[in-house]
LOLOKOL-296605 format. One record per residue: residue number from 1; x negated, y, z of N, C-alpha, C in turn. Coordinates in Angstrom, 3 decimals, m for minus. Each point is the difference from the previous one (the first is absolute). Example, Ala and Ser with C-alpha at 12.3 -4.5 7.8 and 13.67 -1.06 7.14 Angstrom:
! residues 2
<site seq="1" n_px="m13.190" n_py="m5.690" n_pz="7.800" ca_px="0.890" ca_py="1.190" ca_pz="0.000" c_px="m0.900" c_py="1.200" c_pz="0.000"/>
<site seq="2" n_px="0.350" n_py="1.050" n_pz="m0.720" ca_px="m0.820" ca_py="1.190" ca_pz="0.060" c_px="0.770" c_py="1.090" c_pz="0.730"/>
//
This chain:
! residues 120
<site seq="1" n_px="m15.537" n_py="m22.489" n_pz="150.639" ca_px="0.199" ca_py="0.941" ca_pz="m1.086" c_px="m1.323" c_py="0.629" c_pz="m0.419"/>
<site seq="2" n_px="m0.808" n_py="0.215" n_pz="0.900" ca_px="m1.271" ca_py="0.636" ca_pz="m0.201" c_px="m0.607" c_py="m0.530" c_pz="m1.042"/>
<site seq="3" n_px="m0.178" n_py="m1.381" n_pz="m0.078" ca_px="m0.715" ca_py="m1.155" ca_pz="m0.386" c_px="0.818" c_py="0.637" c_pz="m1.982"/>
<site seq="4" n_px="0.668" n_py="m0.450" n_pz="m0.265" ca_px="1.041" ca_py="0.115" ca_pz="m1.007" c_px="0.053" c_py="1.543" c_pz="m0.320"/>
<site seq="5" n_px="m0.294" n_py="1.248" n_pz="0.771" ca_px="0.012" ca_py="1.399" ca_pz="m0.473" c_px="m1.357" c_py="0.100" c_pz="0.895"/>
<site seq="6" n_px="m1.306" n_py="0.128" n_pz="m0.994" ca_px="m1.224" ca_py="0.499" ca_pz="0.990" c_px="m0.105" c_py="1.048" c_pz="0.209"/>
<site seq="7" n_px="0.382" n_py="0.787" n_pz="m0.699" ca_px="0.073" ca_py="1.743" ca_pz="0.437" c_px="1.599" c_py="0.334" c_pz="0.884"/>
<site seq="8" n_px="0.321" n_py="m0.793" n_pz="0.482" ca_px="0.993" ca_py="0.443" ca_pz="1.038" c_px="m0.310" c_py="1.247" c_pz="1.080"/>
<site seq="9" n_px="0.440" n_py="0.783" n_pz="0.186" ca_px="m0.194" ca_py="1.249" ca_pz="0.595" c_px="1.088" c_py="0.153" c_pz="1.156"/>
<site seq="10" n_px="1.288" n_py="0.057" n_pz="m1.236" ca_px="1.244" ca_py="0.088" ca_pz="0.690" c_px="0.606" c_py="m0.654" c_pz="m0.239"/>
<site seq="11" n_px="1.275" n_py="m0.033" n_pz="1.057" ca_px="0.880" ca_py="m1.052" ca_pz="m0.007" c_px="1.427" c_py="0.350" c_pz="0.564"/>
<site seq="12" n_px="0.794" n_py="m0.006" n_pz="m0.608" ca_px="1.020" ca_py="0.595" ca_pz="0.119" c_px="1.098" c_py="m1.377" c_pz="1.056"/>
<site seq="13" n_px="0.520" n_py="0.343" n_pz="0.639" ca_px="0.666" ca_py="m1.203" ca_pz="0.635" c_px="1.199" c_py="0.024" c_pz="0.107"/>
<site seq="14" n_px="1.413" n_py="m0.108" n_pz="m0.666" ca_px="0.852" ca_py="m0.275" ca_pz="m0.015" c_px="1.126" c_py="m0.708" c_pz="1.260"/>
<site seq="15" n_px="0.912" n_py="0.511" n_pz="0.604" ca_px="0.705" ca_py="m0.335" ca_pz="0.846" c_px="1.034" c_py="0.619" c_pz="0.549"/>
<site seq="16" n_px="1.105" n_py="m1.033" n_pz="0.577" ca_px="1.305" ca_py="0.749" ca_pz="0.360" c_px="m0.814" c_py="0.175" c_pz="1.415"/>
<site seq="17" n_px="0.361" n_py="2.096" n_pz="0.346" ca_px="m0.423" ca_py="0.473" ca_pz="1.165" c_px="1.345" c_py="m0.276" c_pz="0.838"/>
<site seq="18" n_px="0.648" n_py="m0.499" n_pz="0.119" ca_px="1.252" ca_py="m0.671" ca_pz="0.468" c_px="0.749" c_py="m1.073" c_pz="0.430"/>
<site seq="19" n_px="m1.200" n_py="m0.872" n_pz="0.449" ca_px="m0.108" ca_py="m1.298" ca_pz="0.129" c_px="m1.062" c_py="m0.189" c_pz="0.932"/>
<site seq="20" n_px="m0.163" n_py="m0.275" n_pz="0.995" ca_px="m1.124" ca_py="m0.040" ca_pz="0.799" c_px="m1.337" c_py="m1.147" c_pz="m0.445"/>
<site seq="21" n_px="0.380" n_py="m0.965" n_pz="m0.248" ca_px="m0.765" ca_py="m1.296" ca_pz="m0.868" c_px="m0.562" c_py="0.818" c_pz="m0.962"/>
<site seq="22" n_px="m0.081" n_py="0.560" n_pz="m1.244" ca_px="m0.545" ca_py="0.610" ca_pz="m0.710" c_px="m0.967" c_py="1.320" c_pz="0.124"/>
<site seq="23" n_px="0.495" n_py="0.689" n_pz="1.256" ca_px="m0.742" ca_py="0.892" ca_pz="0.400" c_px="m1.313" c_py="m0.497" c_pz="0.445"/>
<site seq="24" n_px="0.110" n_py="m1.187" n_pz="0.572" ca_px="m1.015" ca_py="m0.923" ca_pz="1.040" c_px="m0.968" c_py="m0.067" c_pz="m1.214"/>
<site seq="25" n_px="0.222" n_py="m0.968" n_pz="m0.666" ca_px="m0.466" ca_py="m0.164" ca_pz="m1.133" c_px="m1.010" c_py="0.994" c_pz="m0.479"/>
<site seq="26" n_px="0.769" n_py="1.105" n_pz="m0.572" ca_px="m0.427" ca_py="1.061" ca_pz="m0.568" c_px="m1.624" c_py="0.831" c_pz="0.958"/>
<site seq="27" n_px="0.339" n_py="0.046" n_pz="1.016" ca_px="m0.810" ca_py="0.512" ca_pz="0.642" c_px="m1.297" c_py="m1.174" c_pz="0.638"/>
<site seq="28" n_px="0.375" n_py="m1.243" n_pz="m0.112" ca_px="m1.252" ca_py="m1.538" ca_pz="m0.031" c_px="m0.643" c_py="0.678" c_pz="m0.904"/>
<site seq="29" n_px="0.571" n_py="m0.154" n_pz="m1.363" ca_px="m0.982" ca_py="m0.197" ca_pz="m0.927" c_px="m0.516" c_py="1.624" c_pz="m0.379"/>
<site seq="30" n_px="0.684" n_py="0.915" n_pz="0.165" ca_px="m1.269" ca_py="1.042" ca_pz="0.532" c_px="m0.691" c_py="0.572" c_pz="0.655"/>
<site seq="31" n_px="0.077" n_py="m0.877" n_pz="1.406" ca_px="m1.401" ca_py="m0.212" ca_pz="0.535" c_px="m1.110" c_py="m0.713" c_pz="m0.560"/>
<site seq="32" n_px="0.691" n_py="m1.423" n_pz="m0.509" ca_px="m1.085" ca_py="m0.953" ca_pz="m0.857" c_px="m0.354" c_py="0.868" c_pz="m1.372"/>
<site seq="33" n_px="0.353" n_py="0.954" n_pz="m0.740" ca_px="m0.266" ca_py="0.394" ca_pz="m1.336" c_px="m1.114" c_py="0.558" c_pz="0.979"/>
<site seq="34" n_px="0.312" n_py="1.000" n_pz="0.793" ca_px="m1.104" ca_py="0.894" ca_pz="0.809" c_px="m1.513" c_py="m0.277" c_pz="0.203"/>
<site seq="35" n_px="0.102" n_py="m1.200" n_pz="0.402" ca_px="m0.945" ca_py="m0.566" ca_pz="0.368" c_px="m1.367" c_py="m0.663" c_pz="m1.305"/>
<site seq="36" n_px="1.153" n_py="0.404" n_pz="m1.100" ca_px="m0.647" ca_py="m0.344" ca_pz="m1.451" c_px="m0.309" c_py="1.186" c_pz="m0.345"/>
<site seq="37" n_px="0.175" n_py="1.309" n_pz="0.419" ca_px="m0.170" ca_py="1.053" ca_pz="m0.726" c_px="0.936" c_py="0.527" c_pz="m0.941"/>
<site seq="38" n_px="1.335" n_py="m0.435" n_pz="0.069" ca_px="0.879" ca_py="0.197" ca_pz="m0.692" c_px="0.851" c_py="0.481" c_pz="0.396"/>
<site seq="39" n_px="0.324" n_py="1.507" n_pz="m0.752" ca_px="1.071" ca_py="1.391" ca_pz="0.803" c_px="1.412" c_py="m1.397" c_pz="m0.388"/>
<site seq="40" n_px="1.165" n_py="0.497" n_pz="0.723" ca_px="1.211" ca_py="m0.443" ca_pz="m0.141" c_px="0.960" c_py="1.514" c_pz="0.182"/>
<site seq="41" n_px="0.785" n_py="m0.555" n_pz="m1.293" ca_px="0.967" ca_py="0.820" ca_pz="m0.712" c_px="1.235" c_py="m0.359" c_pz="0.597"/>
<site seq="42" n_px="0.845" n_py="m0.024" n_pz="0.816" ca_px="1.616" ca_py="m0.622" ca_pz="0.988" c_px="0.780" c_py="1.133" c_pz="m1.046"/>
<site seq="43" n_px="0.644" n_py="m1.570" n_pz="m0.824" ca_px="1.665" ca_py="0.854" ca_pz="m0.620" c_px="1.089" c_py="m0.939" c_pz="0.717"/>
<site seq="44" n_px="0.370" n_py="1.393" n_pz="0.916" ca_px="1.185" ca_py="m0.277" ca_pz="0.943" c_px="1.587" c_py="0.158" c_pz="m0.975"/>
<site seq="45" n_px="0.588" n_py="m1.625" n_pz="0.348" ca_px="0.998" ca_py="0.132" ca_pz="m0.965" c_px="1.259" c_py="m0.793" c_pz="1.340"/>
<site seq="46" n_px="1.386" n_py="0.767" n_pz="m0.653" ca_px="0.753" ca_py="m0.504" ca_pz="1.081" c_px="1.095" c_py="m0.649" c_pz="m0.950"/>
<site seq="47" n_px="0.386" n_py="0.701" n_pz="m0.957" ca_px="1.125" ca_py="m0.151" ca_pz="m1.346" c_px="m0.531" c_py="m0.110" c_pz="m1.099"/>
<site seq="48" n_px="0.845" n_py="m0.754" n_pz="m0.601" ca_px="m0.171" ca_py="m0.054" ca_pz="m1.682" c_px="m0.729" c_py="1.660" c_pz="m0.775"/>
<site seq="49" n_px="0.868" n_py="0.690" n_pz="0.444" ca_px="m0.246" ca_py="1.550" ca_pz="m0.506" c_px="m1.487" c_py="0.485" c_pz="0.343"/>
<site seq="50" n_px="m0.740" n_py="m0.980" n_pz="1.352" ca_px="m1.354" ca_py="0.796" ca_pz="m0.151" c_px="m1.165" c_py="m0.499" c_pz="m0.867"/>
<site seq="51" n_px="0.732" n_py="m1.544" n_pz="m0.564" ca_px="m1.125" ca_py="m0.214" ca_pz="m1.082" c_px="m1.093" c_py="0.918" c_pz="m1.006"/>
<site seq="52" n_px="1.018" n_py="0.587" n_pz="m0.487" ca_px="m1.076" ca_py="0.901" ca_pz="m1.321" c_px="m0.149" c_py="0.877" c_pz="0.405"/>
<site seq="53" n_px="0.493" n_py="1.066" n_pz="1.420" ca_px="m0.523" ca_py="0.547" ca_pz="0.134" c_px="m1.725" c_py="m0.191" c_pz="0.884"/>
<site seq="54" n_px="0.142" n_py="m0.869" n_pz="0.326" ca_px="m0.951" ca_py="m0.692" ca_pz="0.812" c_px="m1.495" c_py="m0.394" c_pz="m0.838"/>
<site seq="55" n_px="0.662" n_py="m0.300" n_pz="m1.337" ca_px="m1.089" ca_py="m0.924" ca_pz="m0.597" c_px="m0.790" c_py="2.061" c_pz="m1.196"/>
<site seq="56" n_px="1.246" n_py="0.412" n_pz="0.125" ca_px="m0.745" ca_py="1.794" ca_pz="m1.333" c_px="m0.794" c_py="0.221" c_pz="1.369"/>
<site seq="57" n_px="0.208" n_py="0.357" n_pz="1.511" ca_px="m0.759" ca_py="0.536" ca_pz="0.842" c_px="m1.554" c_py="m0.007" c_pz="0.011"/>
<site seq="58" n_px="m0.185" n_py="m1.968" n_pz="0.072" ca_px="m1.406" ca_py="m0.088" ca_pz="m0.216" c_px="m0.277" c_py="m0.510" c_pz="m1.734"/>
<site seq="59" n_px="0.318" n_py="0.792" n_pz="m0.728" ca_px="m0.184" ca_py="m0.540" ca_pz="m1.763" c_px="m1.680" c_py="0.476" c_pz="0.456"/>
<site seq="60" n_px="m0.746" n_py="m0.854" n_pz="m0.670" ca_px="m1.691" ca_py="m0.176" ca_pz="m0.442" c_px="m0.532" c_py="0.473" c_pz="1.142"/>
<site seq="61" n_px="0.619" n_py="m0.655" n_pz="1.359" ca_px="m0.699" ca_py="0.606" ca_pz="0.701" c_px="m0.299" c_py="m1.288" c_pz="1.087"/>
<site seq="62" n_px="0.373" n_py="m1.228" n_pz="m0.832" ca_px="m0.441" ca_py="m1.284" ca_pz="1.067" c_px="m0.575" c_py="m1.187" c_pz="m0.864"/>
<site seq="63" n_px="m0.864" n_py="m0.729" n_pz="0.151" ca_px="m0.706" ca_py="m1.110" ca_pz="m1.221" c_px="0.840" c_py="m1.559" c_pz="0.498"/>
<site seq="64" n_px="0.812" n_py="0.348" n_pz="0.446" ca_px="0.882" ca_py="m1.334" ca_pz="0.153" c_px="0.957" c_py="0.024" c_pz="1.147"/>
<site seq="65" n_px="1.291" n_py="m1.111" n_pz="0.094" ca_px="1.109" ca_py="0.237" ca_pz="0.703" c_px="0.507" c_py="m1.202" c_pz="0.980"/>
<site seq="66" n_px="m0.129" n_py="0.326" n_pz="1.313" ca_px="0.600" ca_py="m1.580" ca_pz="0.544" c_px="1.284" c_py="0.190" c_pz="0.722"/>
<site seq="67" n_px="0.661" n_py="m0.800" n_pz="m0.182" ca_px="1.493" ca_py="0.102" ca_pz="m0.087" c_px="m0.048" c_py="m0.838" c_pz="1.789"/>
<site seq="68" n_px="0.640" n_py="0.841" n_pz="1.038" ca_px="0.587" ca_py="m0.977" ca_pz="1.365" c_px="1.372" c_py="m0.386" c_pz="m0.369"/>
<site seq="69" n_px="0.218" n_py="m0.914" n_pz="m0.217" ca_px="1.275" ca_py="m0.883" ca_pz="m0.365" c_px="0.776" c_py="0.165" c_pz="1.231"/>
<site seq="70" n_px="1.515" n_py="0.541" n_pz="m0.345" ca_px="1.317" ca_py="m0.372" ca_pz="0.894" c_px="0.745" c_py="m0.631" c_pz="m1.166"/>
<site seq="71" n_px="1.368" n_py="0.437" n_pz="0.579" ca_px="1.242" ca_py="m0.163" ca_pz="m1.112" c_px="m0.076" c_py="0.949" c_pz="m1.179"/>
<site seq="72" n_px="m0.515" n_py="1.464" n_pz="0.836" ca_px="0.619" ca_py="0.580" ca_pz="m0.964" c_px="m0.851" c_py="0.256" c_pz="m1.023"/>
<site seq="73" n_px="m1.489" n_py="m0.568" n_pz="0.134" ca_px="m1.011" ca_py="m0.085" ca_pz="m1.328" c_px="0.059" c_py="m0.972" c_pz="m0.787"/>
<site seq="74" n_px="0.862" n_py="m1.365" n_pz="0.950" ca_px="0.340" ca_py="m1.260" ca_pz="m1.104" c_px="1.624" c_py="0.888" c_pz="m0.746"/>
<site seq="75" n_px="0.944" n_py="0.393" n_pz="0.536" ca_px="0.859" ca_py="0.197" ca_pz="m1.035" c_px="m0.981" c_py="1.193" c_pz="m1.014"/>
<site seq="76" n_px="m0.540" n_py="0.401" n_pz="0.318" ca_px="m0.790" ca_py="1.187" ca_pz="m1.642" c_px="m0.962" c_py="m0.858" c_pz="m0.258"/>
<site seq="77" n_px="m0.520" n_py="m0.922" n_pz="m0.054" ca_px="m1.078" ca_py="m0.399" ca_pz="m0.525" c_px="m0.327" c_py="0.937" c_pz="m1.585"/>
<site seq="78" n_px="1.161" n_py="m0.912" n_pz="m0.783" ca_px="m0.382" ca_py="0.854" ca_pz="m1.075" c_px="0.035" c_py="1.393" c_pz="m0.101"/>
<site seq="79" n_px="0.049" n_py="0.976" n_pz="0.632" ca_px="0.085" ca_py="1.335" ca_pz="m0.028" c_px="m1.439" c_py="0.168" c_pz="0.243"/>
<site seq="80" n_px="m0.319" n_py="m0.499" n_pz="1.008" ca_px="m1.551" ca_py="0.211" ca_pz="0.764" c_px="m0.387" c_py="m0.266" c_pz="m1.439"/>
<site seq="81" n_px="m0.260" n_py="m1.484" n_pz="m0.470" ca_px="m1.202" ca_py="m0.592" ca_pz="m1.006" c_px="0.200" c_py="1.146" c_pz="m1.427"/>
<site seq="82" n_px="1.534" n_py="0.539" n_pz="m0.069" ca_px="m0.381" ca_py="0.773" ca_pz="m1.323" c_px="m0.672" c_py="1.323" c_pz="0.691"/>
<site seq="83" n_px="0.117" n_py="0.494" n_pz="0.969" ca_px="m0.604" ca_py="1.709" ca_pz="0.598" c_px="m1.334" c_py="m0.754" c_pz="0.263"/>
<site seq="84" n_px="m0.733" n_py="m1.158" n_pz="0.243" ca_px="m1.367" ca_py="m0.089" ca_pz="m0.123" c_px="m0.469" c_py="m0.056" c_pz="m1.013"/>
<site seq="85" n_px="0.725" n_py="m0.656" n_pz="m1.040" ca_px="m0.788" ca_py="0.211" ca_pz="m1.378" c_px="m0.051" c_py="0.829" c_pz="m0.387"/>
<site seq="86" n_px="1.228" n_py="1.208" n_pz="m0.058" ca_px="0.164" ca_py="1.007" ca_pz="m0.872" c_px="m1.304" c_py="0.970" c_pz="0.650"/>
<site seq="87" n_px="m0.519" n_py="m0.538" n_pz="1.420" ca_px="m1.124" ca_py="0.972" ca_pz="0.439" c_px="m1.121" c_py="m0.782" c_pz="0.114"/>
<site seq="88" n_px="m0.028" n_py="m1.114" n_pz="m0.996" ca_px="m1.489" ca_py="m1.162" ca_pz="0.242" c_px="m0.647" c_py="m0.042" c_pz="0.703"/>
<site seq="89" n_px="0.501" n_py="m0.852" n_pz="0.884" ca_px="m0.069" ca_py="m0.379" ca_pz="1.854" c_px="m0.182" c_py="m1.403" c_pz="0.018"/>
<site seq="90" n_px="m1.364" n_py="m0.422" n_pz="m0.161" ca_px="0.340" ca_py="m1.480" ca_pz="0.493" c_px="0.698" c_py="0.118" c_pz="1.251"/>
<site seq="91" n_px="1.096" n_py="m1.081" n_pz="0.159" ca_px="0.331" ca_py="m0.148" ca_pz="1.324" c_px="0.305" c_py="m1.048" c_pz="0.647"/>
<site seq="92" n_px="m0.189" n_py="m0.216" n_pz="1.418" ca_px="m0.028" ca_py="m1.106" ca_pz="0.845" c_px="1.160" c_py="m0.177" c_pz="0.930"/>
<site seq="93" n_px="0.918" n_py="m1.152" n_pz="m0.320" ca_px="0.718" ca_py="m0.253" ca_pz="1.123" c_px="m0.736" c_py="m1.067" c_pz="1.321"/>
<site seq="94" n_px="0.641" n_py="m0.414" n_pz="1.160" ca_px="m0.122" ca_py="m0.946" ca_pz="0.791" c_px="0.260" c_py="m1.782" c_pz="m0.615"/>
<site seq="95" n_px="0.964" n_py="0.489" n_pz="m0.592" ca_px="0.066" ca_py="m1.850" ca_pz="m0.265" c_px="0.224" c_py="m0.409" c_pz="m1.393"/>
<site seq="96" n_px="0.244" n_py="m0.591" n_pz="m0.755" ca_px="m0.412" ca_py="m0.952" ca_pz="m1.412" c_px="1.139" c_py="0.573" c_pz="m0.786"/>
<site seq="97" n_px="1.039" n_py="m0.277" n_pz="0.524" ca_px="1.749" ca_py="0.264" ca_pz="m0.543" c_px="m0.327" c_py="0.923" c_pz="m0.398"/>
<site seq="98" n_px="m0.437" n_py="0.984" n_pz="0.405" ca_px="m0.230" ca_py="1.591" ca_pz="m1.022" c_px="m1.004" c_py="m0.029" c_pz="m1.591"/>
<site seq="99" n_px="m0.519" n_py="m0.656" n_pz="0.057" ca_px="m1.011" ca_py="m0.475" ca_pz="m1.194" c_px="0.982" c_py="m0.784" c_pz="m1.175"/>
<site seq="100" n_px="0.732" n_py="m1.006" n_pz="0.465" ca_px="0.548" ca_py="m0.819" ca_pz="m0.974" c_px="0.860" c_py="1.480" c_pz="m0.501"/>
<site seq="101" n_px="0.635" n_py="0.867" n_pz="0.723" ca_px="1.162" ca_py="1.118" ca_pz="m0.034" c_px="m0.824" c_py="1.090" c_pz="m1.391"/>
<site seq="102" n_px="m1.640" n_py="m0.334" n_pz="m0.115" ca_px="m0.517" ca_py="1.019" ca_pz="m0.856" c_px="m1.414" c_py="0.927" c_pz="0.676"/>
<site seq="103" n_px="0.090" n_py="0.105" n_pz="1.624" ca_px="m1.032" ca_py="0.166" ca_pz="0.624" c_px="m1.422" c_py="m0.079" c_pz="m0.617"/>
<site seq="104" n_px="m0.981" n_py="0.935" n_pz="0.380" ca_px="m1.660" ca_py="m0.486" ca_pz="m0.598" c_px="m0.339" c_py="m1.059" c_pz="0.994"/>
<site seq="105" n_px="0.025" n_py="m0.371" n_pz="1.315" ca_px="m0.308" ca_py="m0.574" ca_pz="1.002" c_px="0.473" c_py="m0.052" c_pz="1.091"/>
<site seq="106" n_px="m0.515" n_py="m1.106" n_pz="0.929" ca_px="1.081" ca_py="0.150" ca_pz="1.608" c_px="m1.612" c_py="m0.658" c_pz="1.004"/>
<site seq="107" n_px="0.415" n_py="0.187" n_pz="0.976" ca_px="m0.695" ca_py="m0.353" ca_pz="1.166" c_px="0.226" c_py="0.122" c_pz="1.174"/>
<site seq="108" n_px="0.268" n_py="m1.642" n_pz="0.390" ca_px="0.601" ca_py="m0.106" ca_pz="1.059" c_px="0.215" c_py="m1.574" c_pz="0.202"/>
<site seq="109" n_px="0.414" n_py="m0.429" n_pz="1.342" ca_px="0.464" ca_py="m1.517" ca_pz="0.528" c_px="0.577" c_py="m0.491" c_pz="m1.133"/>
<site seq="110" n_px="m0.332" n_py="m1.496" n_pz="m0.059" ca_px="1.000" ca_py="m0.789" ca_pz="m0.729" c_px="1.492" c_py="m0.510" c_pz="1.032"/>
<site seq="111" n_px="1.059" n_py="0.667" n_pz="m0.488" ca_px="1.063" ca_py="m0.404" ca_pz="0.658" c_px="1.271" c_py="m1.107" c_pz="m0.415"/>
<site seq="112" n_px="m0.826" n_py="m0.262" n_pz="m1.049" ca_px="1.505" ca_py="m0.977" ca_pz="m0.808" c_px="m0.165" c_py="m1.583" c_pz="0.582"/>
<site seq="113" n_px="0.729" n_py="m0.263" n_pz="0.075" ca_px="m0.399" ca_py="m2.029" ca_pz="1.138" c_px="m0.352" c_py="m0.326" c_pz="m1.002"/>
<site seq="114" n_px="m0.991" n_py="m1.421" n_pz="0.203" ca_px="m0.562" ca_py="m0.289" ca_pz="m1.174" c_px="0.544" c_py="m1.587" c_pz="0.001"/>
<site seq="115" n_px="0.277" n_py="m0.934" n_pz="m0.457" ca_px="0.562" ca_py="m1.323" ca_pz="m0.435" c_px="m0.936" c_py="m0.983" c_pz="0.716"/>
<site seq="116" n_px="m0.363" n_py="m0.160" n_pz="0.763" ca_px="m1.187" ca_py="m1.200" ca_pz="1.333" c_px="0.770" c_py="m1.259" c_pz="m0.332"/>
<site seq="117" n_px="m0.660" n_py="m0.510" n_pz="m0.570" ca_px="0.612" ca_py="m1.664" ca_pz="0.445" c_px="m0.981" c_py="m0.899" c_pz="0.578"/>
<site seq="118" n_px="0.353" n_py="m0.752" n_pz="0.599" ca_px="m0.321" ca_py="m1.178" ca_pz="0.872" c_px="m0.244" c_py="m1.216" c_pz="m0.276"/>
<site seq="119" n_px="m0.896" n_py="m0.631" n_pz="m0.408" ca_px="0.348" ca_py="m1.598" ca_pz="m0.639" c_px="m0.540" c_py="m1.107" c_pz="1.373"/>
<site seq="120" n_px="0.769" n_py="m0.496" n_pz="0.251" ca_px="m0.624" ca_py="m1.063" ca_pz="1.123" c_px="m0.615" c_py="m1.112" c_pz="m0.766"/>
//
């Protein structure tokens, strides 16, 4: 993300605090932001209902948004992608599927099998 926002400062990080996998997550990559010099912003979300309040909390107060993917950020996708625009957030998921969905970017493993054939 750095690369793609050079004045990255902050970074707001998105995740269900209710899910242990996402917490993990959440707290990797702000050690790794850390290590870049980059404060991290944790919007702890458990329900649908803490979306917007989550996203007015830090309004102009983060230069981009990375989303830790569970269920419950794939069922809002679109909720997330319109509360990042409406607060012009480039933002980053983990994997590709979020990009085709409208996403600015993803980064992460390629996980889809890929078609190998064999010719003897």
């Amino acid at each position: 993300m750095r690369e793609v926002v050079p004045q990255l400062r902050r970074l707001a990080i998105i995740f269900n605090a209710g899910n242990a996998q996402p917490v993990l997550e959440m707290r990797e990559s702000e050690a790794a932001a850390r290590t870049l010099g980059i404060e991290v912003v944790p919007l702890e979300i458990r329900r649908v209902a803490d979306f917007s309040p989550a996203f007015q909390a830090f309004r102009g107060n983060a230069d981009a948004l990375y989303v830790a993917i569970d269920q419950l950020m794939v069922a809002n996708l679109m909720r997330i992608l319109t509360l990042a625009l409406g607060a012009r957030l480039p933002t980053i998921f983990s994997t590709r599927d979020f990009v085709r969905g409208g996403d600015f970017m993803s980064y992460g493993p390629e996980t889809a099998p890929r078609n190998w054939s064999v010719t003897a």
